[in-house]
C-alpha angles and dihedrals in degrees: 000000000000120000105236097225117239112243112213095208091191090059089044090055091041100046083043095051088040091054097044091047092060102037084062100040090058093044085056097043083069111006098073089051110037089099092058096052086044081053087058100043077066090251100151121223092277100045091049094048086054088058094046097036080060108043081053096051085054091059096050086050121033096035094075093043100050088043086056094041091049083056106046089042091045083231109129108123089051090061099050096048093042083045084057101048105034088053103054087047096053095042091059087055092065086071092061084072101108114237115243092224138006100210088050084053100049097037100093093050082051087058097051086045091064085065097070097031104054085169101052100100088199106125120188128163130255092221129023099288125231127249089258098105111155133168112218131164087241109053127224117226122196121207093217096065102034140048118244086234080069099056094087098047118030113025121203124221091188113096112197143193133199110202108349147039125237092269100053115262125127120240135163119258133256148230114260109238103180125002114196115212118198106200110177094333093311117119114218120189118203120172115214094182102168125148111267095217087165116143093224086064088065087075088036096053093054092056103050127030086202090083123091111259118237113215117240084235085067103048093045098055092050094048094043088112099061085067105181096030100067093106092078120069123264098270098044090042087060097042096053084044093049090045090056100059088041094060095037084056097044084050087059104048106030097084086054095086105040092032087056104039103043084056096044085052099051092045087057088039092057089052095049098249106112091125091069082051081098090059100075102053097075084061089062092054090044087054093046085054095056096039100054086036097045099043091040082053092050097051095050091053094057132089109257086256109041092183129014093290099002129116126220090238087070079076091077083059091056096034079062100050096050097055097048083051076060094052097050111067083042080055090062098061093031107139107242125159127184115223106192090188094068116075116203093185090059090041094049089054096043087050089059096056096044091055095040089052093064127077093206080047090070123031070060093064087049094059099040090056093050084051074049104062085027095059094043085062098060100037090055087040129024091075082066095047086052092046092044090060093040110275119145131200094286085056101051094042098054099047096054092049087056083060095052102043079046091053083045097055106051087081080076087045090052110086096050084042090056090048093054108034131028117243086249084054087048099047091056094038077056104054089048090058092067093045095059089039081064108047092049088055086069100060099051114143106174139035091261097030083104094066099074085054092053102072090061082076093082079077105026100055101007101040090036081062107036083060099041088056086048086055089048091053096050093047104035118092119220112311105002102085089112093053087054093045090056089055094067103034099032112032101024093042092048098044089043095052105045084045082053098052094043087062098033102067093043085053094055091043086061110020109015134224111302090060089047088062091040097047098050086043090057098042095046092047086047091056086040084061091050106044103059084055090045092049092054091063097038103102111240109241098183100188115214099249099200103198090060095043087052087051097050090050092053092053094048092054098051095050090049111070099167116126088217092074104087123207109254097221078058091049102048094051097054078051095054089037082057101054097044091046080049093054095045076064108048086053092058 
């Protein structure tokens, strides 16, 4: 006779926190600053919020069907190792891509620089300058090219622009000829002539003659390597490259998350454990904190070429690529477990009538979708609109793990939040949150002028799921909490961020990126005013959840210890004796 395995719960719990620290710690070493290397590469705002809006849509699609492949196929261990492994490999091809140009590389680490050296009268532009360059006696400084720590000491007479001109139209940018730098009345000329062999100067060069003109000789020799596609012209040639590897890398990593947590579910599931499930997940955002702090801290503390062509930000490749080699011994001894019994396709369906047959529902998935597109827009942004005002890679880290460690502590806020304001009060004081987040985003003025902002995120991020998981728990039937749960952070947040990211990037091509933040701001704090009204005349359909019914039964017996309590199974049957000894009567 088989002998039943014992389960160590507390292993279990510890392999399961360990992994998903990890697995988060290496997706933040990479995933908040992705844009901005896309940024370098010379991708303009549309063509990077193509790349993010579908790496988004694979998600939402491939990570349930590999989740439901892995099962069918008992196969769950392979993928998460292969996940692991096929990831980090991918995301390192996307450094073979050549720069376009080394200066407009380097000239962001030249920025930060600025910050320790006051003296250093070197200017460069955060981001490629326009053609405006004008000498006055009083200089003009832009925010987007210098720190706030330089306007005492060097002042810069180059006003710059990075996608449009003062009176609104997009345009792409421009190499820099001659920069003026005015140090303590002293001009100082310094000529920085390079060739701007940027792709982004191939629409350039068809809207101005003034522009230098690149030979075709030259463009073909430095597009030589992206082979079929050389009909098309240089931009387009890099951001189909660069969407390819996006999406092969996405491919790869998408089936990590479901495949891993609906076995760790089902393991603690089968020993009786699922309610500790909920523990793990503060360790993700733990790790996420590490990972963007530590990896924003690494960069900063690197030269501007780290090899003979290489920039520092390929260390948040490798960064990547470390921590999921940490991930993957810990992989091996992960704790999974296949009920065949449970069926996720079905789950996933009944989660969507049930949903779909509640008005609150509802009106839930709606906001969560709009946190959704909202949230897609700082995450592919914000990092611009801190470059853009001197921040380096220390700065932005930093700020974004105060978020996170924000969005981990309001666990220890819940319970006087609950006692103050209802979950359907909280959802919409969450999503608020990010609205004002983001309006404050568009007014920054200085490298750390983001870090007040962060600690909304407690609500914005922490509140907004704490009352979203409220909402499942109402609506969800017994046993498919987690299915609902799935429709708002998965699907909703998916959806609402590729569509996000679709809309984005087209935003910043035309407006910029003040008007993105306010614009979102605006649209999500309309929707804040309307919900609570919505909600109001939303009829309230409270389902019975039975577990916790149950739960709540058992806790109230054991701290009751009076005999006069009588047990209710007791109870029913001297009720039943009586009517039947009534009816015996009644016969006679």
């Amino acid at each position: 006779m088989r002998r039943n395995k014992q389960i160590d719960i507390r292993r279990a719990l510890a392999l399961a926190g360990t992994f998903n620290f990890l697995c988060c710690c290496a997706r933040a070493c990479l995933l908040p600053f992705l844009t901005l290397y896309l940024r370098q590469l010379g991708l303009t705002p549309a063509m990077t919020g193509i790349v993010m809006g579908t790496k988004h849509l694979i998600t939402l699609v491939w990570s349930p069907v590999a989740s439901l492949l892995s099962k069918h196929y008992n196969k769950r261990r392979v993928v998460i190792n292969c996940s692991l492994v096929c990831s980090a490999a991918v995301a390192l091809v996307l450094l073979l891509i050549p720069h376009t140009d080394v200066h407009s590389q380097t000239a962001a680490c030249a920025t930060s620089d600025l910050r320790s050296t006051p003296t250093q009268s070197l200017m460069s532009s955060v981001g490629p300058a326009t053609s405006s360059t004008r000498t006055h006696p009083k200089a003009v400084t832009s925010p987007a090219n210098s720190p706030p720590e330089t306007a005492s000491a060097p002042d810069v007479t180059s006003k710059t622009s990075l996608y449009q001109h003062e009176g609104g139209t997009p345009h792409p940018p421009l190499s820099q000829e001659n920069v003026s730098v005015v140090v303590n009345s002293t001009v100082l000329h310094q000529t920085t002539s390079f060739v701007a062999t940027q792709v982004r100067n191939k629409r350039s060069k068809l809207k101005s003659g003034s522009r230098e003109q690149l030979t075709e000789e030259e463009e073909g020799g430095r597009f030589d390597f992206l082979g079929s596609l050389k009909v098309m012209d240089p931009q387009h040639q890099l951001f189909f490259l660069v969407l390819i590897i996006v999406s092969m890398w996405e491919s790869a990593s998408a089936p990590l998350e479901w495949t891993a947590d609906d076995g760790l579910y089902e393991y603690l599931d089968y020993a009786d454990a699922s309610d500790r499930y909920s523990s793990t997940a503060v360790w993700g955002l733990l790790g996420a904190a590490c990972g963007v702090g530590g990896a924003g801290l690494l960069v900063s503390q690197l030269s501007c070429l780290i090899a003979a062509q290489t920039p520092r930000s390929a260390a948040h490749f490798y960064s990547y690529a470390a921590a999921s080699a940490l991930a993957l011994p810990v992989a091996l001894y992960l704790p999974l477990h296949l009920n065949k019994k449970r069926d996720r396709a079905n789950g996933l369906l009944k989660a969507v009538q049930l949903v779909r047959g509640s008005p609150r529902a509802l009106l839930c998935v709606v906001t969560t979708l709009l946190v959704g597109v909202v949230g897609s827009v700082v995450d592919n942004f914000l990092l611009w609109q801190m470059q853009d005002h001197g921040s380096s890679e220390l700065d932005m880290g930093l700020s974004l793990a105060l978020a996170l460690l924000s969005q981990a502590a309001f666990p220890l806020l819940a319970g006087r939040v609950s006692r103050v304001l209802s979950p359907a009060r909280v959802l919409a004081v969450g999503a608020a949150s990010l609205g004002l987040q983001c309006f404050y985003y568009s007014f920054l003025w200085g490298p750390w002028a983001a870090l007040p902002a962060q600690v909304l995120s407690c609500f914005s991020s922490g509140a907004l799921w704490w009352a979203v998981k409220v909402q499942c728990e109402d609506v969800a039937t017994l046993g498919a909490e987690r299915s609902v749960r799935r429709i708002y952070s998965t699907f909703s947040l998916h959806l609402g961020s590729g569509l996000g990211s679709f809309a984005g990037g087209f935003v910043v091509q035309r407006f910029g990126l003040t008007w993105l933040f306010r614009g979102a701001a605006v649209g999500l704090m309309l929707w804040c005013v309307c919900l609570p009204l919505l909600q109001w005349k939303a009829p309230h359909q409270r389902r019975i959840n039975y577990s916790r019914l149950l739960a709540a039964d058992a806790s109230e017996a054991s701290d009751s210890g009076s005999e006069q309590e009588r047990d209710w199974l007791d109870k029913a049957m001297e009720d039943d004796r009586g009517n039947n000894y009534n009816g015996r009567r009644i016969n006679h």
